[in-house]
Each structure stands twice: as C-alpha cells, then as structure tokens.
MOPAC internal coordinates of N, CA, C and O (Angstrom, degrees):
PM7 1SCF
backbone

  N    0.0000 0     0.00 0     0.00 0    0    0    0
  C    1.4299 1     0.00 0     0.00 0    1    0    0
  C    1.5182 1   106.93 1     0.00 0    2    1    0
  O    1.2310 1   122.82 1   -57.31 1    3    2    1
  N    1.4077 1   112.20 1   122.69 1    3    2    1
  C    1.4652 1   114.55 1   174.41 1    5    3    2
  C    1.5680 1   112.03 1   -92.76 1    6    5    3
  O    1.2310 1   114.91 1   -63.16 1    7    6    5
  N    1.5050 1   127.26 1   116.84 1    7    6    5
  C    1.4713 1   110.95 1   169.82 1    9    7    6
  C    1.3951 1   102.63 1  -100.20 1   10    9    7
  O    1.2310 1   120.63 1   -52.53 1   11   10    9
  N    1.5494 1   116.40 1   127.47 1   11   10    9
  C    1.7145 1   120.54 1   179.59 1   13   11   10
  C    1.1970 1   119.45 1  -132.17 1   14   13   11
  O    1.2310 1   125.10 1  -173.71 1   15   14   13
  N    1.5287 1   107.81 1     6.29 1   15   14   13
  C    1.8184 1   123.82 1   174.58 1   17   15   14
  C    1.1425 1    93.57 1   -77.39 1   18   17   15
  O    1.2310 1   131.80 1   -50.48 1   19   18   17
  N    1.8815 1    94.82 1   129.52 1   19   18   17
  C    1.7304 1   101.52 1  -179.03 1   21   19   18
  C    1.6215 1    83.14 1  -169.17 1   22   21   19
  O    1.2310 1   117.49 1   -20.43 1   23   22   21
  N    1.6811 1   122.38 1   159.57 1   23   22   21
  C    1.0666 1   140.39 1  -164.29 1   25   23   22
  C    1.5779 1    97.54 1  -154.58 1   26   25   23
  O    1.2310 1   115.60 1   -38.09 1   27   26   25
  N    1.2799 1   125.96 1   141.91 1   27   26   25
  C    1.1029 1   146.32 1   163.37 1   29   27   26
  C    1.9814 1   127.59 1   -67.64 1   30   29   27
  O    1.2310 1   136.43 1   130.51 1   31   30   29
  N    1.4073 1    85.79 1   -49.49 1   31   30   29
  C    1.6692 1   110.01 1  -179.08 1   33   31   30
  C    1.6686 1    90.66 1    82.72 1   34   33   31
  O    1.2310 1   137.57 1    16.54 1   35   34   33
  N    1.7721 1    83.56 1  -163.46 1   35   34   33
  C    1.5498 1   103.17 1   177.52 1   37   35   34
  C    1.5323 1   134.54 1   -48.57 1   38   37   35
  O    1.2310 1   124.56 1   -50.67 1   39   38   37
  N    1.1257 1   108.86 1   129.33 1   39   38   37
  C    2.1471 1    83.06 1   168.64 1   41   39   38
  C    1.2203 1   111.95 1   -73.77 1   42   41   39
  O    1.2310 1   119.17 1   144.16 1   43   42   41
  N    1.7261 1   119.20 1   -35.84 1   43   42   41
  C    1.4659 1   102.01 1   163.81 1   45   43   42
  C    1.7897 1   140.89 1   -10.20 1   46   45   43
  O    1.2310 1   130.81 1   138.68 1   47   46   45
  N    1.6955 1    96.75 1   -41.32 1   47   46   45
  C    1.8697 1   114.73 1   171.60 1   49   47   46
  C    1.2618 1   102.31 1   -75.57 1   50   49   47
  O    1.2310 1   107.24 1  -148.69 1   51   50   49
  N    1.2627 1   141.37 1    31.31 1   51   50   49
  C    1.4527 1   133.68 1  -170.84 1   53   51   50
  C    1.8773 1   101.94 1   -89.34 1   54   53   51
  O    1.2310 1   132.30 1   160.39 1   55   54   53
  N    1.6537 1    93.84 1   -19.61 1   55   54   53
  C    1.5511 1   104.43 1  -179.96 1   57   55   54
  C    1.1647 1   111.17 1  -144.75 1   58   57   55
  O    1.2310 1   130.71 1   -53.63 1   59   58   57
  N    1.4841 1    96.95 1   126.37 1   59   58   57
  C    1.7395 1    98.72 1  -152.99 1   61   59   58
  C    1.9240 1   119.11 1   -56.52 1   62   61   59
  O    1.2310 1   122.49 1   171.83 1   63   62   61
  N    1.2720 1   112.84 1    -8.17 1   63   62   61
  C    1.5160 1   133.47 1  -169.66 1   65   63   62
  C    1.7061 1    99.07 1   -72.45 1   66   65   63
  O    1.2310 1   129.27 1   142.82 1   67   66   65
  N    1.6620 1    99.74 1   -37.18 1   67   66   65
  C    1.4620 1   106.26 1  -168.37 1   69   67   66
  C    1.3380 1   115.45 1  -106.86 1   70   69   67
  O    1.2310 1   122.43 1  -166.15 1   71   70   69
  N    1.4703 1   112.95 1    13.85 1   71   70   69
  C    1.8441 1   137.15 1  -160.61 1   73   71   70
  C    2.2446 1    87.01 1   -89.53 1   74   73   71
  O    1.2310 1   116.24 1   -73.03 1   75   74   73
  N    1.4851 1   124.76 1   106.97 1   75   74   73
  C    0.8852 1   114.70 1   167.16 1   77   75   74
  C    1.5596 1   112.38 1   -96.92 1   78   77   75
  O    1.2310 1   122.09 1   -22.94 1   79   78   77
  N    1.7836 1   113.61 1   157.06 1   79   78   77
  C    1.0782 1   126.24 1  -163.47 1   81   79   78
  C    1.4978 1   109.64 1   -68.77 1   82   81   79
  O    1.2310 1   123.25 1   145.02 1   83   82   81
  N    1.1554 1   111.37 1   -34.98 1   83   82   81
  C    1.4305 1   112.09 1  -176.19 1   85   83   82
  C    1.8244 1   121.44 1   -67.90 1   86   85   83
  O    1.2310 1   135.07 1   157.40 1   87   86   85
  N    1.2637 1    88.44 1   -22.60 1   87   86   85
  C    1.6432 1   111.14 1  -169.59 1   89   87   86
  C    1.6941 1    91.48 1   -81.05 1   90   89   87
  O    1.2310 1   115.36 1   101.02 1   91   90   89
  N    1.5582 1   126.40 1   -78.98 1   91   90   89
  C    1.1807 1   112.12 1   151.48 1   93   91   90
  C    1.5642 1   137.55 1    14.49 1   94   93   91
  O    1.2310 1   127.03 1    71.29 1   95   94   93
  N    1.1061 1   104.08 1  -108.71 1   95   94   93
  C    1.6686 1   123.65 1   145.72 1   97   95   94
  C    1.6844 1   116.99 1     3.84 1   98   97   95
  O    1.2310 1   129.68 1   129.76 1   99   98   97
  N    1.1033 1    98.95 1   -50.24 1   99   98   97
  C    1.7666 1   122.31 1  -175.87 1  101   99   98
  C    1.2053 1   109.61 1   -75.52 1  102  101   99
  O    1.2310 1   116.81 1   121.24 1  103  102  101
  N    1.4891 1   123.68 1   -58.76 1  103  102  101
  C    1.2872 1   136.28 1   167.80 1  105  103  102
  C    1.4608 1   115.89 1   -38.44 1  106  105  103
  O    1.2310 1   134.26 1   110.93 1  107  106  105
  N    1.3068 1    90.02 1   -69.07 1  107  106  105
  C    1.8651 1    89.11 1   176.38 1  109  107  106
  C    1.0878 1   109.99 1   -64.29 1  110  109  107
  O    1.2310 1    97.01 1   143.69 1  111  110  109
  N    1.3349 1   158.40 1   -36.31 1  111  110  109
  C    1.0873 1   152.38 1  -173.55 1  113  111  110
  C    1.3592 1   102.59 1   -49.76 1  114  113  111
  O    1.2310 1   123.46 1   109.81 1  115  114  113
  N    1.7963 1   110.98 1   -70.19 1  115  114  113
  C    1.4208 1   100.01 1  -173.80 1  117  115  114
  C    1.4014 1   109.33 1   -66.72 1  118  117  115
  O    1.2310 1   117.85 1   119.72 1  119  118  117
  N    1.5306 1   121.69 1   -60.28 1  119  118  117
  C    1.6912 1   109.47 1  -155.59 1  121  119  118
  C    1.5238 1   100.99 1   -59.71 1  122  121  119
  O    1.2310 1   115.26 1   129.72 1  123  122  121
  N    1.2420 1   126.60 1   -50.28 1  123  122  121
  C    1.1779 1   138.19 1  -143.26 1  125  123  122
  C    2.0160 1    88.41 1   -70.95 1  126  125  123
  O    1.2310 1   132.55 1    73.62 1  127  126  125
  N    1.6545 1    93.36 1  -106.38 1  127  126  125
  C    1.4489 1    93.09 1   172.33 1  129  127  126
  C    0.9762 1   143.19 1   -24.85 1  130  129  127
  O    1.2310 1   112.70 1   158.41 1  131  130  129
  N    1.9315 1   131.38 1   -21.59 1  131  130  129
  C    1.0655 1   133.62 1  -168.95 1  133  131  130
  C    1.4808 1    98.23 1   -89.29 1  134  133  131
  O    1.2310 1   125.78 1   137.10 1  135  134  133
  N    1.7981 1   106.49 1   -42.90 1  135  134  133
  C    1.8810 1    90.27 1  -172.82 1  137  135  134
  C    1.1058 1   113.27 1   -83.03 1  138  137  135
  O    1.2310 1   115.42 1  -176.90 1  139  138  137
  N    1.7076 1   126.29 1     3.10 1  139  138  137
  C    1.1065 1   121.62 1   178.30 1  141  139  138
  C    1.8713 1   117.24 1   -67.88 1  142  141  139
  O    1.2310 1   132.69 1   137.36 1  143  142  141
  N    1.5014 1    93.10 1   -42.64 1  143  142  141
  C    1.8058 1   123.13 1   177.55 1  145  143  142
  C    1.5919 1   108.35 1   -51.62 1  146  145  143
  O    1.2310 1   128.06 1   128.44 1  147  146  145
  N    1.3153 1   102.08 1   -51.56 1  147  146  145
  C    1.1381 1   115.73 1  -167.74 1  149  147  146
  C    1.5031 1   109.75 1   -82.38 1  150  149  147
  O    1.2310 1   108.19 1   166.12 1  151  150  149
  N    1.2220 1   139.67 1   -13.88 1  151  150  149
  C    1.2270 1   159.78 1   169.41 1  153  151  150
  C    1.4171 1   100.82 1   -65.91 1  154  153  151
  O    1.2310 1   121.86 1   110.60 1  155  154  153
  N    1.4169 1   114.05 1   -69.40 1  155  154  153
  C    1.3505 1   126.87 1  -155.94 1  157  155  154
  C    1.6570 1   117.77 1   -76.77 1  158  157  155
  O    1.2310 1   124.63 1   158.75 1  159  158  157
  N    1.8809 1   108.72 1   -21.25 1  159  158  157
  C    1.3604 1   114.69 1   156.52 1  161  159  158
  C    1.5548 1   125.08 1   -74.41 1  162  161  159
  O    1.2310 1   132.71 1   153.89 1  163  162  161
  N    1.0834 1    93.05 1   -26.11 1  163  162  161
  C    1.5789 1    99.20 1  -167.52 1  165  163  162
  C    1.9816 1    94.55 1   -72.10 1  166  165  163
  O    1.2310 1   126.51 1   133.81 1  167  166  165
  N    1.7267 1   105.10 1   -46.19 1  167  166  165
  C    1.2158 1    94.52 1  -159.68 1  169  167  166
  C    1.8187 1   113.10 1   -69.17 1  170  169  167
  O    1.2310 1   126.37 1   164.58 1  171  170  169
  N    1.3507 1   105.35 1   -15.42 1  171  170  169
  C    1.5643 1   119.73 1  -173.95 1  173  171  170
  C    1.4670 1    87.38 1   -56.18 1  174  173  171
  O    1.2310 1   114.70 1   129.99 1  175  174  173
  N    1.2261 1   127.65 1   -50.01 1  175  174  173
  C    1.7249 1   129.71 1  -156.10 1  177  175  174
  C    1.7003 1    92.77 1   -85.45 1  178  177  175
  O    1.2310 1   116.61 1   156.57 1  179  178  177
  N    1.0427 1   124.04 1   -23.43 1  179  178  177
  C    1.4742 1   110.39 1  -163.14 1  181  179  178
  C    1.2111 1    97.56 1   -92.84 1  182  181  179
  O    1.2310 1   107.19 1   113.84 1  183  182  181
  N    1.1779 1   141.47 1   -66.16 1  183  182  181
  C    1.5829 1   160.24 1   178.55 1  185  183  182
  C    1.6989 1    90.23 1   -10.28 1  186  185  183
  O    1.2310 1   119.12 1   112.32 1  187  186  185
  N    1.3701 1   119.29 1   -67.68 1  187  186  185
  C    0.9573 1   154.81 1  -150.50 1  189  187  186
  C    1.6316 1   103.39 1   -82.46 1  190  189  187
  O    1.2310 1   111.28 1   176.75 1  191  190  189
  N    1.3856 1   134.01 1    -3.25 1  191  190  189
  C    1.0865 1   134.11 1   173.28 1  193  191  190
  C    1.9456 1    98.46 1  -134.18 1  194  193  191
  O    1.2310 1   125.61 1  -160.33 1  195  194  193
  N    1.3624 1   106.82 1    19.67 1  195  194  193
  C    1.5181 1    82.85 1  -157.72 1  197  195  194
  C    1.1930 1   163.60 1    76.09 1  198  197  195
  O    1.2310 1   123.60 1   156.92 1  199  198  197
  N    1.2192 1   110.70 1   -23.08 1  199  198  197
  C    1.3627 1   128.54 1  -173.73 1  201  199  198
  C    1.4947 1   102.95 1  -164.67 1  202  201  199
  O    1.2310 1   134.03 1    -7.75 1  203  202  201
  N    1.8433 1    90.47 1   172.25 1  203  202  201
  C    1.8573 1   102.79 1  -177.69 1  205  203  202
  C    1.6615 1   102.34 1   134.67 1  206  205  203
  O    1.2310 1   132.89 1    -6.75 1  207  206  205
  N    1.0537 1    92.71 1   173.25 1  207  206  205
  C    1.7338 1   100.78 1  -173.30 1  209  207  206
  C    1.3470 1   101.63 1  -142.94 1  210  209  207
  O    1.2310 1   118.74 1   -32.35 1  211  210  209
  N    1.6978 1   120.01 1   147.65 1  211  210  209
  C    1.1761 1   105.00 1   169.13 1  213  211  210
  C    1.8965 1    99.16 1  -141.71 1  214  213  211
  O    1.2310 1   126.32 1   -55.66 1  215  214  213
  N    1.5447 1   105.46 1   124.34 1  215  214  213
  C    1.8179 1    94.92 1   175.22 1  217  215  214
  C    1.1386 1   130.02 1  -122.19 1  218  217  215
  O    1.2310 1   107.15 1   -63.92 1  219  218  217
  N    1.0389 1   141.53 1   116.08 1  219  218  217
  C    1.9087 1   152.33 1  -179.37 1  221  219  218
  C    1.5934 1    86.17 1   -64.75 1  222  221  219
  O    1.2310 1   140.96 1   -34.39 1  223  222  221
  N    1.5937 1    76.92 1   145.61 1  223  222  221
  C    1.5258 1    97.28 1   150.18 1  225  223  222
  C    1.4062 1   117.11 1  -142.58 1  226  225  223
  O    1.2310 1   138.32 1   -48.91 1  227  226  225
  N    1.6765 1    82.10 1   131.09 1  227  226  225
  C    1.8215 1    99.93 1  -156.48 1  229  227  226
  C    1.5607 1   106.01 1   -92.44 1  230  229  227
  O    1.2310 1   116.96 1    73.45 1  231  230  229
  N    1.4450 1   123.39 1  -106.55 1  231  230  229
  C    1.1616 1   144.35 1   150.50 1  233  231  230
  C    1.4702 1   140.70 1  -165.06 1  234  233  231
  O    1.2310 1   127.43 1   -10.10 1  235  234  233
  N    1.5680 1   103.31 1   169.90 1  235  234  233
  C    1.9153 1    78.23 1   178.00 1  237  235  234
  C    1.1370 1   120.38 1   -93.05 1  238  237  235
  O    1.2310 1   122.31 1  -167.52 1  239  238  237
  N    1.3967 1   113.17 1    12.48 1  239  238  237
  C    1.4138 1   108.85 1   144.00 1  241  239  238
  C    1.2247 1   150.03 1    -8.87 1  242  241  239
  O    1.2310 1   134.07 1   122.26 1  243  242  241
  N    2.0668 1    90.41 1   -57.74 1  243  242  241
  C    1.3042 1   106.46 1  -164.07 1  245  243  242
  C    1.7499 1    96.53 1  -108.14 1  246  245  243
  O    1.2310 1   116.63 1  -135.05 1  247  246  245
  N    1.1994 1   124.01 1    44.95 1  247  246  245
  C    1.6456 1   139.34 1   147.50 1  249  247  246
  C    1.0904 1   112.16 1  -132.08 1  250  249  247
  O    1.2310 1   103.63 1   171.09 1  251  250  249
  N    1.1731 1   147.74 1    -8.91 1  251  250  249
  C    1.2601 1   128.92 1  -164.23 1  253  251  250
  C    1.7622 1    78.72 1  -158.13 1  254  253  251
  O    1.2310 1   117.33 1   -25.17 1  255  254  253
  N    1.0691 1   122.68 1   154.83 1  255  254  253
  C    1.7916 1   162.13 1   137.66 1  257  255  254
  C    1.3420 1   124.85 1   -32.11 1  258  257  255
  O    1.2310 1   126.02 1   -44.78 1  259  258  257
  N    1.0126 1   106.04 1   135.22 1  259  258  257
  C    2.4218 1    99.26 1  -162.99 1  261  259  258
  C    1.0369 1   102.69 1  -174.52 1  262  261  259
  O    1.2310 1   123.59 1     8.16 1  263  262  261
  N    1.0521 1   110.72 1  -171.84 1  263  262  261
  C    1.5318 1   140.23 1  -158.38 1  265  263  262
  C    1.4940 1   113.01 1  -117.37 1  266  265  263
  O    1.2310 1   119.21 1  -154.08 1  267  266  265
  N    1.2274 1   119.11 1    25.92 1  267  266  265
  C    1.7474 1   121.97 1   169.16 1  269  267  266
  C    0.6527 1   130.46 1  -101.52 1  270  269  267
  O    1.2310 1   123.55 1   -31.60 1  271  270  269
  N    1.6938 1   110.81 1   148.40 1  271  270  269
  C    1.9799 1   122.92 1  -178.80 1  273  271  270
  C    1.4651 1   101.85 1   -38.75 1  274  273  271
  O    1.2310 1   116.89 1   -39.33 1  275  274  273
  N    1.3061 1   123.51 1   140.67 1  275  274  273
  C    1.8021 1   133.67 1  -167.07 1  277  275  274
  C    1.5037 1    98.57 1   -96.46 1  278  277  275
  O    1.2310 1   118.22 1  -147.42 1  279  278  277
  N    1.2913 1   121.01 1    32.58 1  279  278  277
  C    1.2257 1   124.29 1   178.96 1  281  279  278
  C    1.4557 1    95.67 1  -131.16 1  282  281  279
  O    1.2310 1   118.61 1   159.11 1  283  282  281
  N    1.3025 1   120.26 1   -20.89 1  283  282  281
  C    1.6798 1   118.03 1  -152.86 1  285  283  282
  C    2.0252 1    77.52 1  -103.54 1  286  285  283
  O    1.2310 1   121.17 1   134.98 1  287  286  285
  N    1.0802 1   115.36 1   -45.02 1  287  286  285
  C    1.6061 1   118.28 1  -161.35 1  289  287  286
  C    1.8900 1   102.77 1   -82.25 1  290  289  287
  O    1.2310 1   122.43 1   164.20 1  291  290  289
  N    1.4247 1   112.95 1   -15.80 1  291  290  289
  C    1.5390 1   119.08 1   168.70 1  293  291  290
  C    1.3914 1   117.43 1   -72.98 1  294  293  291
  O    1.2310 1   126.58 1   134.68 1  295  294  293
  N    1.4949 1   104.95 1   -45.32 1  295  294  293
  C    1.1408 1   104.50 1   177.13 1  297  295  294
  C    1.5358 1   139.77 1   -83.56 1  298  297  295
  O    1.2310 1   132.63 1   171.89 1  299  298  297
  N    1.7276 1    93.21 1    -8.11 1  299  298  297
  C    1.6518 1   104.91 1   170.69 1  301  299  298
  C    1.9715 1   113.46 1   -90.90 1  302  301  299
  O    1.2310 1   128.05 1   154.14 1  303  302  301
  N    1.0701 1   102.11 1   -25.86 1  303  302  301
  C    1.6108 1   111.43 1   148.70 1  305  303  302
  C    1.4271 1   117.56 1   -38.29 1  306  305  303
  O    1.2310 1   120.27 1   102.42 1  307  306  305
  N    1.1759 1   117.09 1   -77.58 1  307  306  305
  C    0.9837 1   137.03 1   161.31 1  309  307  306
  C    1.2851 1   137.03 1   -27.42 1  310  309  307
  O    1.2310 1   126.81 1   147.26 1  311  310  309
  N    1.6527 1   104.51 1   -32.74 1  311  310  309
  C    1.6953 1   126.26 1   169.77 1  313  311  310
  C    1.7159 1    92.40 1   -88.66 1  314  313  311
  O    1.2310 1   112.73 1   117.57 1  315  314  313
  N    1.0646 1   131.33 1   -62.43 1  315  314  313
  C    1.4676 1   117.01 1   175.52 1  317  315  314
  C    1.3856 1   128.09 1   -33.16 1  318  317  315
  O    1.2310 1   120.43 1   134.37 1  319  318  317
  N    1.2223 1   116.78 1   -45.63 1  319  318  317
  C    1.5281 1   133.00 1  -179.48 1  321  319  318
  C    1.4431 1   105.98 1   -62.24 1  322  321  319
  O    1.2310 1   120.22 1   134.73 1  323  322  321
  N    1.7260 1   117.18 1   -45.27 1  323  322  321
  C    0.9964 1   110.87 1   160.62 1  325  323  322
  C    1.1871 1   139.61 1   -40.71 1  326  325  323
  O    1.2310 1   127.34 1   141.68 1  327  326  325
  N    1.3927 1   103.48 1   -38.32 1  327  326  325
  C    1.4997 1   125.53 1  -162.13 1  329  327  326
  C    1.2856 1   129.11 1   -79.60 1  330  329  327
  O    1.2310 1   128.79 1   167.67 1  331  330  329
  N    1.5564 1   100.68 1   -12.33 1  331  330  329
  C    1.4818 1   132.13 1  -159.24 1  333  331  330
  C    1.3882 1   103.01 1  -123.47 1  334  333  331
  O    1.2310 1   111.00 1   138.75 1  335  334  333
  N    1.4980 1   134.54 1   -41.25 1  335  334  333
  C    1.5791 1   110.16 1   131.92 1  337  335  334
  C    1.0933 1   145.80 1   -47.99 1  338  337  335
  O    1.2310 1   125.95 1   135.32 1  339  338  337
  N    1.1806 1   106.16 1   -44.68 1  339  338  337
  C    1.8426 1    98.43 1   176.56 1  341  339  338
  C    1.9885 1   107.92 1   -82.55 1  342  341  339
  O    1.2310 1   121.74 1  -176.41 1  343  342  341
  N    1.0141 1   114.27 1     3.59 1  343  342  341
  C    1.5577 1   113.11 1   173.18 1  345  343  342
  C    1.9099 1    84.96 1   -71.70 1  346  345  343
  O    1.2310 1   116.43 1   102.61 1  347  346  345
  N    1.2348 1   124.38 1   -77.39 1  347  346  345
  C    1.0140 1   137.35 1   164.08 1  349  347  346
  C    1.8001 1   124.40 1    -8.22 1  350  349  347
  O    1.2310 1   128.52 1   108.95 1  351  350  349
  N    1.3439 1   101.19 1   -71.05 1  351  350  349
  C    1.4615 1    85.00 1   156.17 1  353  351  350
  C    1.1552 1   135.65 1   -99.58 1  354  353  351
  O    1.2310 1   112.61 1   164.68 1  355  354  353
  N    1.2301 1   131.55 1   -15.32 1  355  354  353
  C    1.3838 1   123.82 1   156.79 1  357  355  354
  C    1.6004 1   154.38 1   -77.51 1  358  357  355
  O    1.2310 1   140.01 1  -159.31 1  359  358  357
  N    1.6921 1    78.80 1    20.69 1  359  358  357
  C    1.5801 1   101.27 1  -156.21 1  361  359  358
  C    1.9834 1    71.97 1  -102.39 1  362  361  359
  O    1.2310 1    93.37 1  -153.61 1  363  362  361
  N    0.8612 1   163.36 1    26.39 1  363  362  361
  C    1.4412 1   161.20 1   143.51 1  365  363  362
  C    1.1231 1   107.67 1   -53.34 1  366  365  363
  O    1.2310 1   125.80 1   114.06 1  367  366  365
  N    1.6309 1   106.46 1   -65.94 1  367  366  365
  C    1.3355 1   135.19 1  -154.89 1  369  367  366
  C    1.4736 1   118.94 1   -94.43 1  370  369  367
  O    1.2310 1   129.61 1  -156.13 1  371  370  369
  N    1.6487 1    99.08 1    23.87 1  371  370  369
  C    2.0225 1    95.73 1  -170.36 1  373  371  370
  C    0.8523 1   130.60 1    57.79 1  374  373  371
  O    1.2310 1   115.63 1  -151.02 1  375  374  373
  N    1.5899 1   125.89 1    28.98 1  375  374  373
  C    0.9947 1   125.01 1   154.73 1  377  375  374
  C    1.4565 1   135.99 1  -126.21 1  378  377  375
  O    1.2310 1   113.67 1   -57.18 1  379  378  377
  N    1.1255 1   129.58 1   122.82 1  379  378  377
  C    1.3879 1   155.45 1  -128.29 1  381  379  378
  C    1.4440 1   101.92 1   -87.04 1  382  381  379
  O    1.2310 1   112.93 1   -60.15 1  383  382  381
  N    1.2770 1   130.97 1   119.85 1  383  382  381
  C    1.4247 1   125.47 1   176.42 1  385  383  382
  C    1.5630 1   118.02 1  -137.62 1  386  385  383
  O    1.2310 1   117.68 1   -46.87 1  387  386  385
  N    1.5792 1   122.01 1   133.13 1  387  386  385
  C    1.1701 1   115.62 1  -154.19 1  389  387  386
  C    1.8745 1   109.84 1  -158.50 1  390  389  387
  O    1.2310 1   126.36 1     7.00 1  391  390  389
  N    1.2803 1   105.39 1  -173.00 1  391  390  389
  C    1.4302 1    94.47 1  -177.01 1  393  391  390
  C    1.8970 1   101.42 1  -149.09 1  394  393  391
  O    1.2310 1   120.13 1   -32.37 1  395  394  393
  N    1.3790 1   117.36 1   147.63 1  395  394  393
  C    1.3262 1   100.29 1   169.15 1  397  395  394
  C    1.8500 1    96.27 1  -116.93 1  398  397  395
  O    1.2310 1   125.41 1    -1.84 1  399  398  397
  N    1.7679 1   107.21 1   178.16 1  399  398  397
  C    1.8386 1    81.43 1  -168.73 1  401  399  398
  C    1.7261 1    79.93 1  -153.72 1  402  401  399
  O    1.2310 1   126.13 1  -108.04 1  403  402  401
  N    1.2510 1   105.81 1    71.96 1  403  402  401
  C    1.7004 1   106.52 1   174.16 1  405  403  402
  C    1.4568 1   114.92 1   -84.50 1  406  405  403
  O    1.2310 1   133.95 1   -20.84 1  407  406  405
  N    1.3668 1    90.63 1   159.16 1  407  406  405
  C    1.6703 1   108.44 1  -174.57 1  409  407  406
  C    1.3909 1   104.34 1   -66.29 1  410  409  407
  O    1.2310 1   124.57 1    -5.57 1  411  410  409
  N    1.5508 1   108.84 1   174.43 1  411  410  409
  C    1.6342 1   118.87 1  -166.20 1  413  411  410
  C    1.6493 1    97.32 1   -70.36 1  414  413  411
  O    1.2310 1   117.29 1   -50.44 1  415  414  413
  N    1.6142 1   122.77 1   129.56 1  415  414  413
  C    1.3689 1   128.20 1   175.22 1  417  415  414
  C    1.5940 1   101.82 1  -113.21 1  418  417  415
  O    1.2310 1   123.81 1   -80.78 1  419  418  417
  N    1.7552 1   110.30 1    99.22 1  419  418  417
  C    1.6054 1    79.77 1   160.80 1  421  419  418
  C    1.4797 1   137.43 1   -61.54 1  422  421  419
  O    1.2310 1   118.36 1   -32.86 1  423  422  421
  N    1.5791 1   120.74 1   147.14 1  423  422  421
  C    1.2844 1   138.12 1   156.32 1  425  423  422
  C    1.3583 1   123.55 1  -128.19 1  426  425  423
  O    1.2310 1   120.10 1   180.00 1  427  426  425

C-alpha cells in the first residue's frame, strides 16, 4: 500500500506567527490522518496474510532543514513517527514498513 496524499497548506505558515489554526487542522487531517487510515486498513489485510508492504511519502524536510509551512513539515514528522512504529510492530508479521522522503516536485 502506497500512502502519497499530502498537502502543503498555506505559505502564510511559513512563520509560525502567521501559521493559522484552521489551515493546520487541514494538514493533519489529510497527511496525518489519511496515512494513518490507510496504514491501519491495509495492515488489518496484511497481518492476516502475512506479508505486504506499506510506504508513506513524507519529506526531506524531515532530514535536513528548509523553508516550509510548519504545518506541512509537522505533519510529515509525524508520518515518520508513524512509520517507525508500525516498522516495529508489523515487522513480526511480514510486513514491510517504510518511508520515501523526496525533494519538492512541482505539480
């Protein structure tokens, strides 16, 4: 299972003074909550067959230091942490958990 839904938000959050809550809020919803959802279905089916892989894509953000909305770089943190528990428990059960963390691609 690949999770790759992810949103940036505002540039306005480029400084945390000008980072609004609602904008926030949004962010995590999708990056955060979505690969969490999507994590946790996939693994119900995988657990359960043994095997499978599942990979976020976070950013390189979250290795190296930049210039991003603090909502867009919280919440890919945040997908790592994920990523690094469930490596943890699902690595029992054959199933493969991981992260890729590419540079900014426009689309």
């Amino acid at each position: 299972m690949f999770s790759n839904a992810g949103i940036m938000g505002q540039l306005a959050g480029m400084q945390i003074a000008t980072t609004d809550s609602q904008d926030l809020a949004k962010v995590l919803e999708v990056n955060v909550r979505g690969a969490f959802h999507c994590a946790k279905h996939a693994a119900c089916v995988m657990i359960g067959g043994k095997k499978g892989v599942i990979i976020f894509t976070t950013s390189n953000i979250t290795t190296t230091f930049g210039n991003a909305p603090h909502a867009y770089t919280t919440s890919k943190h945040v997908v790592v942490g994920l990523m690094k528990n469930l490596t943890v428990e699902l690595g029992g059960y054959g199933v493969w958990v991981n992260s890729i963390s590419p540079n900014g691609v426009p689309t």
